[in-house]
C-alpha positions as CSV (number, residue, x, y, z in Angstrom):
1,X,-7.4,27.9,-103.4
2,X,-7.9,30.9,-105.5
3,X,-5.9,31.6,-108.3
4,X,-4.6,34.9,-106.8
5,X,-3.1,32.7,-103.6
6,X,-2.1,30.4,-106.3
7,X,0.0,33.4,-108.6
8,X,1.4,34.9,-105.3
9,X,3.0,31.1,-103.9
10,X,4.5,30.5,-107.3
11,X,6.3,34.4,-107.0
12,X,7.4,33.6,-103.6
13,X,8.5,30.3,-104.2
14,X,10.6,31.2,-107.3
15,X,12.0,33.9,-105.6
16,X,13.0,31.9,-102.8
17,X,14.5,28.9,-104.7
18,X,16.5,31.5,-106.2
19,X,17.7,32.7,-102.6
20,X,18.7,28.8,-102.5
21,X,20.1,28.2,-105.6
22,X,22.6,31.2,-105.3
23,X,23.8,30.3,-101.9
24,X,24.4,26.3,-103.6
25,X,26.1,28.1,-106.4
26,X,28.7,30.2,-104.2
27,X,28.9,27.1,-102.1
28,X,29.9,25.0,-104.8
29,X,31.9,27.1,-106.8
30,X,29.0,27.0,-109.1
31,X,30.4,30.3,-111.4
32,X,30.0,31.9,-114.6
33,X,33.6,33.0,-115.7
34,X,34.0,35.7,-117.9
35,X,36.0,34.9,-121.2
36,X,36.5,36.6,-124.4
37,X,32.9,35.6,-125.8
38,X,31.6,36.5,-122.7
39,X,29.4,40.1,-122.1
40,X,30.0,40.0,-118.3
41,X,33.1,40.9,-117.0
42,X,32.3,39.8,-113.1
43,X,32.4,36.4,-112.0
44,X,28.7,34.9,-111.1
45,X,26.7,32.3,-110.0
46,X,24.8,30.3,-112.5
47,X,21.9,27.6,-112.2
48,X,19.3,30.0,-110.6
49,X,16.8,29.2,-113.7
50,X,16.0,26.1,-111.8
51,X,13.5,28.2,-109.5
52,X,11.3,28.7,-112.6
53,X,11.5,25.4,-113.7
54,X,10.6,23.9,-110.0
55,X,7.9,26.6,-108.9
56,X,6.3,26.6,-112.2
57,X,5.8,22.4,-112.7
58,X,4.6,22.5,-109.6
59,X,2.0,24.3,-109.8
60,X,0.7,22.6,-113.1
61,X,-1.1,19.8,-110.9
62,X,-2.8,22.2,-109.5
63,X,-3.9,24.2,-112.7
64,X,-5.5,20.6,-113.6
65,X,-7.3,20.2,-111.1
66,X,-9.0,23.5,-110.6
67,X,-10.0,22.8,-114.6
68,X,-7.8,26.3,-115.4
69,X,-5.7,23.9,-117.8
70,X,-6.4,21.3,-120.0
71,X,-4.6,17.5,-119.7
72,X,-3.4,17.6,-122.5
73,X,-1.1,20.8,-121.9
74,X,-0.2,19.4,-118.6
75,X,1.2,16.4,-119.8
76,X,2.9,18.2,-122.4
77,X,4.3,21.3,-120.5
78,X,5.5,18.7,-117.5
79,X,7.3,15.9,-120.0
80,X,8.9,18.2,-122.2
81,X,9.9,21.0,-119.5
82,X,11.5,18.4,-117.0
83,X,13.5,16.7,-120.0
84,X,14.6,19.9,-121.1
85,X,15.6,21.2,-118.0
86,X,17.3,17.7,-116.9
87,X,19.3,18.3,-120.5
88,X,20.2,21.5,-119.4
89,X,21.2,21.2,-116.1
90,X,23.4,18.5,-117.1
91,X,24.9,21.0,-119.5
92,X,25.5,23.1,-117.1
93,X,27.1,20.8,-115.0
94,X,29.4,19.0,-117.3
95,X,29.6,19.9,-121.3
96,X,27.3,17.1,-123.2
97,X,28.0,16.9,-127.4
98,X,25.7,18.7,-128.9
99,X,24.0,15.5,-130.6
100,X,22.7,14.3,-127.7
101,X,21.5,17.4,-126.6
102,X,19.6,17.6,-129.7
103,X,17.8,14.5,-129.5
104,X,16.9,15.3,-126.0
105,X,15.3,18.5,-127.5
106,X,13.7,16.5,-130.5
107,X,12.1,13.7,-127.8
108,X,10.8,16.7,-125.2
109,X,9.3,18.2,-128.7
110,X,7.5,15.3,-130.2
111,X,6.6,14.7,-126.0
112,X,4.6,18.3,-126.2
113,X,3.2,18.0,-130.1
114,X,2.0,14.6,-129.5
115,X,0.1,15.5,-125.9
116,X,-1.0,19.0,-127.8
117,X,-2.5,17.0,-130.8
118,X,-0.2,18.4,-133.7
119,X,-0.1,22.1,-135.3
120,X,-3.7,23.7,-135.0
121,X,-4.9,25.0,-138.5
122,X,-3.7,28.1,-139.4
123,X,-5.8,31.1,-140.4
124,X,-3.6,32.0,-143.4
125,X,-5.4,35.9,-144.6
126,X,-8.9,34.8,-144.6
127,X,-8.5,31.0,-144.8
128,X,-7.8,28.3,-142.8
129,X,-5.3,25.4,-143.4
130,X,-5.1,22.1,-142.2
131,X,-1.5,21.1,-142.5
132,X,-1.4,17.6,-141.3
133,X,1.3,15.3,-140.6
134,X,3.1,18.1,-142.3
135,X,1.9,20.5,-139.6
136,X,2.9,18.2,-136.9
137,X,6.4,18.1,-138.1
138,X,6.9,21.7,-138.4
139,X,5.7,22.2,-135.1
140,X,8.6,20.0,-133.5
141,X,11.1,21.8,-135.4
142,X,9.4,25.0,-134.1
143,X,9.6,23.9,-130.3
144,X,13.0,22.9,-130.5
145,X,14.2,26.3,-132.3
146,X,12.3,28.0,-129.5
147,X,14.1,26.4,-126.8
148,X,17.8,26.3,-128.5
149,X,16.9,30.3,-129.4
150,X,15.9,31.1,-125.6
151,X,19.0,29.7,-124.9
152,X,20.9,31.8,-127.5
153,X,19.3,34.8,-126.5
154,X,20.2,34.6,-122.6
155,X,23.4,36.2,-122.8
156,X,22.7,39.4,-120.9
157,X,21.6,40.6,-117.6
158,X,17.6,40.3,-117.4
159,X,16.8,40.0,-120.9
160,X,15.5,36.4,-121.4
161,X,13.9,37.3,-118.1
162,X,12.4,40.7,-118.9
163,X,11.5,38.9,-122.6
164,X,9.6,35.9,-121.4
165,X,7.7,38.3,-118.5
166,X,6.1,40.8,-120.9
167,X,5.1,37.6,-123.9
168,X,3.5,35.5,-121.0
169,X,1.4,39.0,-119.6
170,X,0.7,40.2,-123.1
171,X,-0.6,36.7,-123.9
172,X,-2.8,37.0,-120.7
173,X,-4.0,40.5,-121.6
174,X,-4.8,39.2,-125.3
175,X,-6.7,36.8,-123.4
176,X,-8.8,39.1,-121.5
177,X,-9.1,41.5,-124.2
178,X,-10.7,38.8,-126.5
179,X,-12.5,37.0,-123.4
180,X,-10.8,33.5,-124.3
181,X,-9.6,33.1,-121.1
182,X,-8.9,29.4,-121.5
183,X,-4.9,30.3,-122.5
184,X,-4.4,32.5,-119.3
185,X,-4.0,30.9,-116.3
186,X,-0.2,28.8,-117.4
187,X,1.2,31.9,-118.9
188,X,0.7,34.5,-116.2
189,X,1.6,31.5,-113.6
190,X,4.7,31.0,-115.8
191,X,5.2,35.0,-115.8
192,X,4.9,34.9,-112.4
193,X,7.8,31.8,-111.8
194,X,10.3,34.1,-113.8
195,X,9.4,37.4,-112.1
196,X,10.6,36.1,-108.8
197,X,13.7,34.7,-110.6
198,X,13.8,38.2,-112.5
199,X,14.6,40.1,-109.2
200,X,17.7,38.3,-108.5
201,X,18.8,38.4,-112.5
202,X,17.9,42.2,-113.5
203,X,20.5,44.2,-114.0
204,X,23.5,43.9,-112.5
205,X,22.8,39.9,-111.9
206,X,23.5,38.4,-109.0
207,X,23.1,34.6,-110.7
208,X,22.3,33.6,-114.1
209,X,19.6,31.3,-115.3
210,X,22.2,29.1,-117.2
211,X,21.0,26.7,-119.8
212,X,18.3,24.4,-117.9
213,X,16.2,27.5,-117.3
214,X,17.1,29.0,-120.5
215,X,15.8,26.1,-122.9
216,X,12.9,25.5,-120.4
217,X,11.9,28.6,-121.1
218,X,11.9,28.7,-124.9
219,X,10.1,25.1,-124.4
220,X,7.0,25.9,-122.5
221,X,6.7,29.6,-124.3
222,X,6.6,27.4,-127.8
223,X,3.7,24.8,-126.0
224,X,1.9,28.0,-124.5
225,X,2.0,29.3,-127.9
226,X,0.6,26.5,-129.7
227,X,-1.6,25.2,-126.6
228,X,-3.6,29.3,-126.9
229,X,-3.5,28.8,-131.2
230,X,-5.7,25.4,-130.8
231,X,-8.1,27.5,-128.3
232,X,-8.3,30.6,-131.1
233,X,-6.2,30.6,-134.4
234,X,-5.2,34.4,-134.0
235,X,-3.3,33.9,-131.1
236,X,-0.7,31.6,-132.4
237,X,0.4,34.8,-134.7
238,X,0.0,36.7,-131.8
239,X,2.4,34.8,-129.7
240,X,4.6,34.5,-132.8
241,X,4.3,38.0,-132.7
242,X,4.9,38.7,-129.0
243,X,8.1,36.8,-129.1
244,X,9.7,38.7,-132.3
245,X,12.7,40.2,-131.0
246,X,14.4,36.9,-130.2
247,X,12.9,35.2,-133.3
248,X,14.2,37.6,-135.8
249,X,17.3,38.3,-134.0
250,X,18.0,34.4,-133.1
251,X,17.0,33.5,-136.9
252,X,19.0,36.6,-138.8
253,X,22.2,35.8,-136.8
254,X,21.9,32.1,-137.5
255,X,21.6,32.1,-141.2
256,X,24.7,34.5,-141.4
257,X,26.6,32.4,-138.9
258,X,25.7,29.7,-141.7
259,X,26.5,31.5,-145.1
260,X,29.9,33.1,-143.3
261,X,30.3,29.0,-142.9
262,X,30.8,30.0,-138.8
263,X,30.2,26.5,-136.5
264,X,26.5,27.3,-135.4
265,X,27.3,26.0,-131.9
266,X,30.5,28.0,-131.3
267,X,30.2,30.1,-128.6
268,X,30.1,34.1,-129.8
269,X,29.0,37.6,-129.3
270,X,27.1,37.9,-132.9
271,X,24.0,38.3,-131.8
272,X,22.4,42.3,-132.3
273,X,21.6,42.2,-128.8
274,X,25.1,41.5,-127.7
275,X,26.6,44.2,-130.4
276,X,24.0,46.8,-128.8
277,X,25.2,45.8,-125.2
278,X,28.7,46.3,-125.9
279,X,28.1,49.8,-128.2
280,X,25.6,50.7,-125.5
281,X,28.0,50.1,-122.8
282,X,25.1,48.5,-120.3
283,X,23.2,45.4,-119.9
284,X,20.1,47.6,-118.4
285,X,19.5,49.8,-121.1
286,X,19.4,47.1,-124.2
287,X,17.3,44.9,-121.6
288,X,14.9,47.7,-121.0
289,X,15.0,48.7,-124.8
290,X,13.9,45.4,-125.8
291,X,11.6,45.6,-123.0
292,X,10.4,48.8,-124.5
293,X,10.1,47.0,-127.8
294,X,7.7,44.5,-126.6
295,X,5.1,46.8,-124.6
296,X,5.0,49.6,-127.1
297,X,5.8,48.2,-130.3
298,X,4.6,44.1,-130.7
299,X,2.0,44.0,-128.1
300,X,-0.2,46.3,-129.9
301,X,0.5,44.6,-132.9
302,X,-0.5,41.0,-131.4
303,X,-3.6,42.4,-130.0
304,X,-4.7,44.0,-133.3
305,X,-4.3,40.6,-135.1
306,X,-6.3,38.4,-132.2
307,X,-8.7,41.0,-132.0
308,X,-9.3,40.6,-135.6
309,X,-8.6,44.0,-136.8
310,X,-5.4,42.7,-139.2
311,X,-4.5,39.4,-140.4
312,X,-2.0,37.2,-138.8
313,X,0.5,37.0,-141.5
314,X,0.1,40.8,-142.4
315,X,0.5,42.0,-138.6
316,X,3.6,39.7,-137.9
317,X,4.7,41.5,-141.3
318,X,4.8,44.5,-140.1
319,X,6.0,44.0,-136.6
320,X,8.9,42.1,-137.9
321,X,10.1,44.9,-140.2
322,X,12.2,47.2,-137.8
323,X,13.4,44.0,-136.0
324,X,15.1,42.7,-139.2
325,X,16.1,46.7,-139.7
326,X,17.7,46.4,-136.0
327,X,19.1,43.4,-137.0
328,X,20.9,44.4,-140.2
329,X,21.6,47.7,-138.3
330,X,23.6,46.4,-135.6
331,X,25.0,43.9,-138.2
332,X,24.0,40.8,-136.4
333,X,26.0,37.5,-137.4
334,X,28.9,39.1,-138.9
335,X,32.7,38.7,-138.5
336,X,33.4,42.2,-139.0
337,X,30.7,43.8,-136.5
338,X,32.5,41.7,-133.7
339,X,35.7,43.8,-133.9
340,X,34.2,47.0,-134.9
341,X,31.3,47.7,-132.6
Protein backbone atom coordinates (compact mmCIF):
# COMPACT_ATOMS: atom_id res chain seq x y z
CA UNK A 1 0.00 0.00 0.00
CA UNK A 2 1.34 3.30 -0.73
CA UNK A 3 1.50 5.88 1.62
CA UNK A 4 -0.73 8.22 -0.50
CA UNK A 5 -3.66 5.25 -0.23
CA UNK A 6 -2.57 5.09 3.25
CA UNK A 7 -2.94 9.33 4.04
CA UNK A 8 -6.32 9.30 2.04
CA UNK A 9 -8.00 6.05 4.27
CA UNK A 10 -6.99 7.71 7.46
CA UNK A 11 -8.93 11.30 6.03
CA UNK A 12 -11.86 9.28 5.12
CA UNK A 13 -12.00 7.18 7.96
CA UNK A 14 -11.79 10.17 10.44
CA UNK A 15 -14.19 11.87 8.68
CA UNK A 16 -16.49 9.15 8.75
CA UNK A 17 -16.16 8.19 12.43
CA UNK A 18 -17.02 11.71 12.95
CA UNK A 19 -20.32 11.19 10.86
CA UNK A 20 -20.78 8.33 13.56
CA UNK A 21 -19.84 9.78 16.58
CA UNK A 22 -22.28 12.87 15.98
CA UNK A 23 -25.19 10.76 15.16
CA UNK A 24 -24.25 8.57 18.89
CA UNK A 25 -23.93 11.96 20.45
CA UNK A 26 -27.57 13.37 19.35
CA UNK A 27 -28.66 9.84 20.04
CA UNK A 28 -27.57 9.83 23.48
CA UNK A 29 -28.07 13.12 24.44
CA UNK A 30 -24.38 13.36 24.33
CA UNK A 31 -24.28 17.61 24.48
CA UNK A 32 -22.19 20.41 25.21
CA UNK A 33 -24.35 22.90 27.19
CA UNK A 34 -23.52 26.39 27.20
CA UNK A 35 -22.96 27.98 30.74
CA UNK A 36 -21.46 31.16 31.91
CA UNK A 37 -17.73 29.93 31.36
CA UNK A 38 -18.79 28.70 28.20
CA UNK A 39 -17.75 30.63 24.53
CA UNK A 40 -20.63 28.78 22.70
CA UNK A 41 -23.97 29.77 23.11
CA UNK A 42 -25.66 26.72 21.04
CA UNK A 43 -26.13 23.46 22.44
CA UNK A 44 -23.65 20.63 20.63
CA UNK A 45 -22.62 17.35 20.42
CA UNK A 46 -19.27 16.40 22.01
CA UNK A 47 -17.04 13.18 21.75
CA UNK A 48 -16.26 13.50 18.02
CA UNK A 49 -12.25 13.66 18.88
CA UNK A 50 -12.56 10.02 19.15
CA UNK A 51 -12.31 9.72 15.19
CA UNK A 52 -8.75 10.98 15.46
CA UNK A 53 -7.88 9.00 18.14
CA UNK A 54 -9.35 5.63 16.29
CA UNK A 55 -8.22 6.41 12.60
CA UNK A 56 -4.87 7.65 13.64
CA UNK A 57 -3.82 4.31 16.09
CA UNK A 58 -4.84 2.51 13.55
CA UNK A 59 -2.88 3.16 11.18
CA UNK A 60 0.38 3.07 13.41
CA UNK A 61 0.69 -0.80 12.72
CA UNK A 62 0.89 -0.05 9.52
CA UNK A 63 3.55 2.77 9.68
CA UNK A 64 5.69 -0.14 11.39
CA UNK A 65 5.60 -2.29 9.12
CA UNK A 66 6.19 -0.41 5.90
CA UNK A 67 9.57 0.77 8.12
CA UNK A 68 7.97 4.63 7.81
CA UNK A 69 8.12 4.52 11.81
CA UNK A 70 10.33 3.35 14.21
CA UNK A 71 9.12 0.73 17.27
CA UNK A 72 10.03 2.58 19.54
CA UNK A 73 7.51 5.51 18.64
CA UNK A 74 4.83 3.02 17.99
CA UNK A 75 4.86 1.59 21.19
CA UNK A 76 4.98 4.90 22.62
CA UNK A 77 2.42 6.87 20.54
CA UNK A 78 -0.13 3.72 20.93
CA UNK A 79 0.30 3.16 25.05
CA UNK A 80 0.23 6.66 25.87
CA UNK A 81 -2.50 7.87 23.28
CA UNK A 82 -5.04 4.98 24.19
CA UNK A 83 -4.51 5.74 28.04
CA UNK A 84 -5.02 9.25 27.46
CA UNK A 85 -7.84 9.06 25.39
CA UNK A 86 -9.52 6.18 27.76
CA UNK A 87 -8.81 9.06 30.67
CA UNK A 88 -10.56 11.38 28.67
CA UNK A 89 -13.36 9.76 27.36
CA UNK A 90 -14.13 8.79 30.81
CA UNK A 91 -14.05 12.42 31.59
CA UNK A 92 -16.23 13.17 29.31
CA UNK A 93 -18.59 10.70 30.32
CA UNK A 94 -18.66 11.15 33.99
CA UNK A 95 -16.47 13.96 35.93
CA UNK A 96 -13.17 11.91 37.36
CA UNK A 97 -11.04 14.15 40.43
CA UNK A 98 -8.47 15.62 38.98
CA UNK A 99 -5.74 13.37 40.88
CA UNK A 100 -6.49 10.58 39.12
CA UNK A 101 -6.56 12.09 36.03
CA UNK A 102 -3.20 13.27 36.71
CA UNK A 103 -1.61 10.12 37.35
CA UNK A 104 -3.18 8.72 34.32
CA UNK A 105 -1.33 11.56 32.41
CA UNK A 106 1.97 10.92 34.48
CA UNK A 107 1.73 6.87 33.60
CA UNK A 108 0.81 7.53 29.63
CA UNK A 109 4.02 10.06 29.96
CA UNK A 110 6.72 7.94 31.52
CA UNK A 111 4.73 5.06 28.91
CA UNK A 112 6.06 7.44 25.80
CA UNK A 113 9.65 8.80 27.51
CA UNK A 114 10.52 5.30 28.38
CA UNK A 115 9.68 3.66 24.73
CA UNK A 116 11.33 7.05 23.18
CA UNK A 117 14.53 6.59 25.30
CA UNK A 118 14.43 9.80 27.50
CA UNK A 119 15.06 13.67 26.36
CA UNK A 120 17.46 13.66 23.22
CA UNK A 121 20.44 16.12 23.81
CA UNK A 122 19.73 19.43 23.25
CA UNK A 123 21.71 21.79 20.92
CA UNK A 124 21.84 24.68 23.33
CA UNK A 125 23.54 27.86 20.79
CA UNK A 126 26.40 25.91 19.47
CA UNK A 127 26.55 23.00 22.07
CA UNK A 128 25.09 20.06 22.81
CA UNK A 129 23.83 18.80 26.26
CA UNK A 130 23.21 15.59 27.62
CA UNK A 131 20.73 16.07 30.38
CA UNK A 132 20.29 12.64 31.73
CA UNK A 133 17.97 11.25 34.18
CA UNK A 134 17.33 14.97 34.53
CA UNK A 135 16.33 15.18 30.91
CA UNK A 136 14.08 12.29 31.21
CA UNK A 137 12.21 13.81 33.94
CA UNK A 138 11.60 17.01 32.33
CA UNK A 139 10.48 15.40 29.41
CA UNK A 140 7.38 13.70 31.37
CA UNK A 141 6.51 16.87 32.79
CA UNK A 142 6.68 18.33 29.27
CA UNK A 143 4.26 15.57 27.77
CA UNK A 144 1.82 15.91 30.35
CA UNK A 145 1.76 19.91 30.12
CA UNK A 146 1.22 19.28 26.37
CA UNK A 147 -1.68 17.16 26.74
CA UNK A 148 -3.51 19.10 29.87
CA UNK A 149 -2.57 22.52 27.57
CA UNK A 150 -4.27 20.96 24.28
CA UNK A 151 -7.02 20.37 26.46
CA UNK A 152 -7.03 24.03 27.79
CA UNK A 153 -6.74 25.47 24.62
CA UNK A 154 -9.80 23.58 22.89
CA UNK A 155 -12.35 25.93 23.87
CA UNK A 156 -13.37 27.33 20.54
CA UNK A 157 -14.65 26.33 17.26
CA UNK A 158 -11.66 24.77 15.02
CA UNK A 159 -8.90 25.99 16.87
CA UNK A 160 -7.22 22.93 18.53
CA UNK A 161 -8.10 21.53 15.21
CA UNK A 162 -6.75 24.22 12.77
CA UNK A 163 -3.53 24.34 15.56
CA UNK A 164 -2.64 20.79 15.49
CA UNK A 165 -3.16 20.69 11.35
CA UNK A 166 -0.64 23.38 10.42
CA UNK A 167 2.29 22.05 13.49
CA UNK A 168 1.92 18.37 12.03
CA UNK A 169 2.25 19.82 8.04
CA UNK A 170 4.90 22.36 9.03
CA UNK A 171 6.79 19.60 10.82
CA UNK A 172 6.44 17.51 7.48
CA UNK A 173 7.51 20.42 5.35
CA UNK A 174 10.68 20.96 7.83
CA UNK A 175 11.16 17.48 7.03
CA UNK A 176 11.30 17.79 3.41
CA UNK A 177 13.07 20.92 3.44
CA UNK A 178 15.96 19.45 5.45
CA UNK A 179 15.63 15.84 3.67
CA UNK A 180 15.24 14.02 7.24
CA UNK A 181 12.27 12.46 6.19
CA UNK A 182 12.40 9.95 9.01
CA UNK A 183 9.82 12.34 11.26
CA UNK A 184 7.23 12.63 8.43
CA UNK A 185 5.13 9.96 7.80
CA UNK A 186 3.19 10.05 11.82
CA UNK A 187 2.76 13.65 11.65
CA UNK A 188 1.11 14.30 8.27
CA UNK A 189 -0.85 10.76 8.99
CA UNK A 190 -1.88 12.47 12.31
CA UNK A 191 -2.61 15.85 10.24
CA UNK A 192 -4.53 13.96 8.13
CA UNK A 193 -6.89 12.07 11.20
CA UNK A 194 -7.67 15.67 12.45
CA UNK A 195 -8.43 17.21 9.04
CA UNK A 196 -11.31 14.86 8.52
CA UNK A 197 -12.43 15.60 12.06
CA UNK A 198 -11.68 19.40 11.28
CA UNK A 199 -14.52 19.52 8.59
CA UNK A 200 -17.21 18.66 11.04
CA UNK A 201 -15.50 21.11 13.95
CA UNK A 202 -14.61 24.39 11.79
CA UNK A 203 -16.46 27.09 12.38
CA UNK A 204 -19.72 27.02 13.37
CA UNK A 205 -19.14 23.24 14.96
CA UNK A 206 -21.36 20.77 14.47
CA UNK A 207 -19.55 18.44 17.55
CA UNK A 208 -16.72 19.14 19.68
CA UNK A 209 -13.61 16.99 20.17
CA UNK A 210 -14.19 17.04 24.02
CA UNK A 211 -11.41 16.01 26.33
CA UNK A 212 -10.34 12.37 25.05
CA UNK A 213 -9.39 13.92 21.64
CA UNK A 214 -8.22 16.97 23.16
CA UNK A 215 -5.42 15.48 25.55
CA UNK A 216 -4.68 12.87 22.77
CA UNK A 217 -3.79 15.38 20.87
CA UNK A 218 -1.39 17.43 23.07
CA UNK A 219 0.07 13.69 23.86
CA UNK A 220 1.10 12.44 20.55
CA UNK A 221 2.12 16.26 19.30
CA UNK A 222 4.59 16.17 22.59
CA UNK A 223 6.04 12.33 21.36
CA UNK A 224 6.13 13.62 17.61
CA UNK A 225 7.99 16.38 18.90
CA UNK A 226 10.49 14.60 20.86
CA UNK A 227 10.44 11.35 18.54
CA UNK A 228 11.75 14.16 15.22
CA UNK A 229 14.39 15.94 18.11
CA UNK A 230 16.23 12.36 18.58
CA UNK A 231 16.24 11.98 14.60
CA UNK A 232 17.85 15.88 14.30
CA UNK A 233 18.29 18.18 17.45
CA UNK A 234 16.91 21.41 15.53
CA UNK A 235 13.66 20.03 15.18
CA UNK A 236 12.70 19.69 18.73
CA UNK A 237 13.02 23.75 18.84
CA UNK A 238 11.28 23.69 15.80
CA UNK A 239 8.35 21.82 17.02
CA UNK A 240 8.55 23.87 20.23
CA UNK A 241 8.39 26.55 18.01
CA UNK A 242 5.56 25.41 15.80
CA UNK A 243 3.37 24.87 18.67
CA UNK A 244 3.91 28.48 20.36
CA UNK A 245 0.69 30.06 20.39
CA UNK A 246 -0.83 27.48 22.82
CA UNK A 247 2.45 27.16 24.76
CA UNK A 248 2.79 30.78 25.59
CA UNK A 249 -0.79 31.37 25.85
CA UNK A 250 -1.57 28.02 28.01
CA UNK A 251 1.79 28.91 30.22
CA UNK A 252 1.08 33.04 30.63
CA UNK A 253 -2.55 32.30 31.71
CA UNK A 254 -1.57 29.62 34.08
CA UNK A 255 1.03 31.36 36.14
CA UNK A 256 -1.46 34.40 36.53
CA UNK A 257 -4.27 32.00 37.40
CA UNK A 258 -1.54 30.92 40.08
CA UNK A 259 -0.19 34.42 41.50
CA UNK A 260 -4.12 35.77 41.41
CA UNK A 261 -4.28 32.40 43.80
CA UNK A 262 -7.37 31.35 41.07
CA UNK A 263 -8.02 27.13 41.44
CA UNK A 264 -5.92 26.11 38.26
CA UNK A 265 -8.63 23.52 37.35
CA UNK A 266 -11.65 25.83 37.66
CA UNK A 267 -13.28 26.06 34.67
CA UNK A 268 -12.89 29.87 32.99
CA UNK A 269 -12.70 32.09 30.05
CA UNK A 270 -8.97 33.58 30.87
CA UNK A 271 -7.40 32.36 28.31
CA UNK A 272 -6.16 35.39 25.35
CA UNK A 273 -7.79 33.27 22.94
CA UNK A 274 -11.13 33.22 24.68
CA UNK A 275 -10.77 37.21 25.50
CA UNK A 276 -10.08 37.72 21.51
CA UNK A 277 -13.24 35.47 20.69
CA UNK A 278 -15.51 37.31 22.77
CA UNK A 279 -13.93 41.04 21.76
CA UNK A 280 -13.85 39.65 18.28
CA UNK A 281 -17.30 38.55 18.36
CA UNK A 282 -16.44 35.09 16.18
CA UNK A 283 -14.99 31.81 16.68
CA UNK A 284 -13.77 31.95 12.79
CA UNK A 285 -11.78 34.84 12.80
CA UNK A 286 -9.49 34.16 16.10
CA UNK A 287 -9.33 30.47 14.73
CA UNK A 288 -8.11 31.74 11.35
CA UNK A 289 -5.88 34.40 13.07
CA UNK A 290 -4.03 32.01 14.95
CA UNK A 291 -4.14 29.97 11.94
CA UNK A 292 -2.58 33.00 10.23
CA UNK A 293 -0.02 33.11 13.06
CA UNK A 294 1.26 29.73 12.50
CA UNK A 295 1.82 29.81 8.56
CA UNK A 296 3.15 33.25 8.36
CA UNK A 297 4.73 34.01 11.48
CA UNK A 298 6.34 30.55 13.45
CA UNK A 299 6.65 28.35 10.44
CA UNK A 300 9.31 30.45 9.00
CA UNK A 301 10.86 30.79 12.14
CA UNK A 302 10.96 26.85 12.76
CA UNK A 303 12.34 26.32 9.39
CA UNK A 304 15.10 28.91 9.76
CA UNK A 305 16.32 27.16 13.09
CA UNK A 306 16.23 23.31 11.56
CA UNK A 307 17.66 24.60 8.62
CA UNK A 308 20.48 25.90 10.61
CA UNK A 309 20.29 29.51 9.72
CA UNK A 310 19.55 30.65 13.63
CA UNK A 311 19.89 28.86 16.86
CA UNK A 312 17.17 27.08 18.55
CA UNK A 313 16.95 29.04 21.64
CA UNK A 314 17.45 32.37 19.77
CA UNK A 315 14.66 31.56 17.06
CA UNK A 316 12.05 30.35 19.70
CA UNK A 317 13.19 33.82 21.29
CA UNK A 318 12.00 35.67 18.86
CA UNK A 319 8.99 33.86 17.75
CA UNK A 320 7.72 33.87 21.20
CA UNK A 321 8.03 37.63 21.66
CA UNK A 322 4.61 38.95 20.06
CA UNK A 323 2.81 35.85 21.51
CA UNK A 324 3.71 36.99 25.15
CA UNK A 325 2.85 40.66 23.67
CA UNK A 326 -0.65 39.09 22.54
CA UNK A 327 -0.80 37.54 25.64
CA UNK A 328 -0.26 40.58 27.99
CA UNK A 329 -2.34 42.47 25.29
CA UNK A 330 -5.44 40.71 25.58
CA UNK A 331 -4.64 40.41 29.34
CA UNK A 332 -4.74 36.68 29.53
CA UNK A 333 -5.27 35.19 33.21
CA UNK A 334 -6.73 38.11 34.81
CA UNK A 335 -9.84 38.73 36.86
CA UNK A 336 -10.49 42.03 35.56
CA UNK A 337 -10.10 41.20 31.62
CA UNK A 338 -13.07 38.71 32.16
CA UNK A 339 -15.60 41.48 32.85
CA UNK A 340 -14.15 44.06 30.82
CA UNK A 341 -13.45 42.60 27.41
Amino acid sequence: MTFGAVFLSVLVASWGFTWLLRRYALSKSLMDIPNERSSHSVPTPRGGGMAIVFSFLATLPVLGVSGWMDDGAIYALLGSGLLVALVGFADDHGHIAARWRLIGHFTAAIWAIYWLGGLPPLKFISASIDLGWLGHALAVIYLVWMLNLYNFMDGIDGLAGAEALIVCFGGAVICLITGQVQPLWGAVLLGAAVAGFLCWNFPPARIFMGDAGSGFLGISLGILSLHAGAVESEFLWSWVILLGVFIVDSTWTLGRRLINGDKIYQAHRSHAYQYASRRYGSHKTVTLGVAGLNVFWLLPWAVAVASGYVSGFIGLVVAYAPLLCLAVLFKAGTREALSSV
